[in-house]
N, C-alpha and C positions, 0 to 999 in steps of 0.2 A: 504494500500500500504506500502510495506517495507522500511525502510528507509537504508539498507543496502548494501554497495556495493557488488557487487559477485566480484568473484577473477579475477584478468587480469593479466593472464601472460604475458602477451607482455608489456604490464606498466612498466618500470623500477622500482625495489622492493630494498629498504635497510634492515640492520636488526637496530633496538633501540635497547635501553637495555630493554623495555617490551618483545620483539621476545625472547631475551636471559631467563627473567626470566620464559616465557611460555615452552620454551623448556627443562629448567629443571624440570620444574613441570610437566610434560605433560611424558619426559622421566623417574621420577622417579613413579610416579603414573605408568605408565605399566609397567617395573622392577618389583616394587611391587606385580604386580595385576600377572604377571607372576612366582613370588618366591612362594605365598602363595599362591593364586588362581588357581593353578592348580598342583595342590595334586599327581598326577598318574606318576610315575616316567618311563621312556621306555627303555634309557640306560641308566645305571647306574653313573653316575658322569657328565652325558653332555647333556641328551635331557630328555624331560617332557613331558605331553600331556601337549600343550601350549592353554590351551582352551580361556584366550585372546589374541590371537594371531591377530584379526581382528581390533582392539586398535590404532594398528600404520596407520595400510594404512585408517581407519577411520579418524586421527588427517592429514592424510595428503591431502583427500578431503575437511574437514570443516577447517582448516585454515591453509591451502596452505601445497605445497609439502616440502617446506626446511623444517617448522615447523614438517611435517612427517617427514623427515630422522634424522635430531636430535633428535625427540621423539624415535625412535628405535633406533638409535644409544646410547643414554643416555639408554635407556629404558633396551638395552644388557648387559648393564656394571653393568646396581644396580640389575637387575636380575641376572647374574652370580657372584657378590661378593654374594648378600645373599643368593644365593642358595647353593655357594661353585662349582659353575661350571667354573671357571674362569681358563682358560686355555692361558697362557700369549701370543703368538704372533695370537694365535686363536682369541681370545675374541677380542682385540683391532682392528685386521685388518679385516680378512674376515667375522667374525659373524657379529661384530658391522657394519661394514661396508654395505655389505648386506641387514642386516634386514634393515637398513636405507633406504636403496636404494626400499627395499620392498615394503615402506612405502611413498617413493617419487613419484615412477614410475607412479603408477598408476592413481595417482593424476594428475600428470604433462603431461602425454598422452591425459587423457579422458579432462581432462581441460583448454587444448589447442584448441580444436574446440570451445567447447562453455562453459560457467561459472554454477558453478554449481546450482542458481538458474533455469536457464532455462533449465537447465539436469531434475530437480526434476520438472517442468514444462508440460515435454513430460510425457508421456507414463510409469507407474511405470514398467511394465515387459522391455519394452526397458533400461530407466536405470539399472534395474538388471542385466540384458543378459549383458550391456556392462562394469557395473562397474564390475561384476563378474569375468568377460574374463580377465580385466588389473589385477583385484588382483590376480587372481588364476596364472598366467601367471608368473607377478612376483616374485609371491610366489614360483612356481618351480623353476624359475632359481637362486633365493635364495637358495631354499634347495639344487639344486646342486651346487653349489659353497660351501656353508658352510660346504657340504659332503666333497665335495673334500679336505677342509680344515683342517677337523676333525680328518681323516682319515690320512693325512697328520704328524699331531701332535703325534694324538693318538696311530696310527697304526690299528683301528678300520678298517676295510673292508668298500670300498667305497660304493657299495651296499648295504650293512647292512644299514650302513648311510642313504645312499637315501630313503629307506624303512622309517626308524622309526623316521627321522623328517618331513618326507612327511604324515606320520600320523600325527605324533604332531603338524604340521602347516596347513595342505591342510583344514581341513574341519573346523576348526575355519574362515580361511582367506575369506573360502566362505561367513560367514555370514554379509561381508564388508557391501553391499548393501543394505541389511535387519537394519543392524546398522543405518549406516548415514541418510537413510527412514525415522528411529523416531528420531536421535537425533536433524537432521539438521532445524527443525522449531523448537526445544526446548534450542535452543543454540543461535538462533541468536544472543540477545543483547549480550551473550559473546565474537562470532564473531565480533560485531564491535567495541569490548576493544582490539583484537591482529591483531595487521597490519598481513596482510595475506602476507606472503614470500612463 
């Protein structure tokens, strides 16, 4: 038997300064894993195949949604300084913003009915179907907003946009469910070092 609490959103949650140091390490760990780990460039100075792209909304199932959006949010800033993508009122508001939220949503939707041990409990294709639905979901109205953004700064065509980071995010983001499947019984005891926000 686990000796682990699952997450309760309706619980009143603070952040410590553990939550603070997880979310920088959690944000610069996928930064990272996005500069170097994903090689294939799409448009040239702004988007990548982002092939960990599924990272955030992953960090934002196994310990908790806030802990997601800070990880993408952090996670946009060290990935666009070392990539050289960093497009100043882009980066800071809509991109960073966004993937955060990318990375919140889905957690905070699916994990508002029930906690995610008893998600992983039911039916592995039911968790799939539905963790699938909230990332992939998220995931596009990230990409359009961050399009619109882009496009905005850039002058880039807002459908061009849509297109080439709906490649570079959509099909990684799908592999959320498949992710947290193996990580989430191989993480436990780190799950109960970070208070889940």
């Amino acid at each position: 038997m686990s000796n682990t609490k699952p997450i309760d959103l309706k619980a009143k949650t603070r952040f410590t300064f553990v939550n603070i140091i997880f979310f920088v390490i959690f944000g610069v760990l996928t930064g990272v894993l996005w500069a170097y780990g994903s090689p294939i460039p799409l448009i040239p100075g702004a988007v990548h195949l982002r092939t960990f792209a599924f990272i955030i909304p992953v960090i934002g199932f196994l310990f908790g949604p806030v802990t997601g959006f800070f990880s993408g949010y952090i996670g946009t800033l060290v990935w666009s300084l070392l990539g050289g993508y960093f497009i100043a009122p882009h980066t800071l508001l809509a991109d960073g913003i966004t993937v955060g939220l990318s990375a919140a949503l889905p957690a905070f939707f699916m994990l508002k009915t029930k906690p995610l041990d008893e998600w992983l409990k039911l039916s592995k294709g039911k968790f799939i179907g539905v963790c699938m639905f909230w990332s992939v979901l998220f995931g596009v109205l990230m990409i359009l907003s961050t399009s619109l953004s882009l496009s905005y700064f850039t002058g880039l065509d807002y459908w061009y946009c849509v297109v080439w980071i709906g490649i570079a995010d959509v099909a990684p983001i799908a592999l959320t469910p498949f992710v947290v499947l193996l990580l989430a019984p191989r993480l436990k005891r780190v799950q109960t070092i970070i208070p889940k926000v």
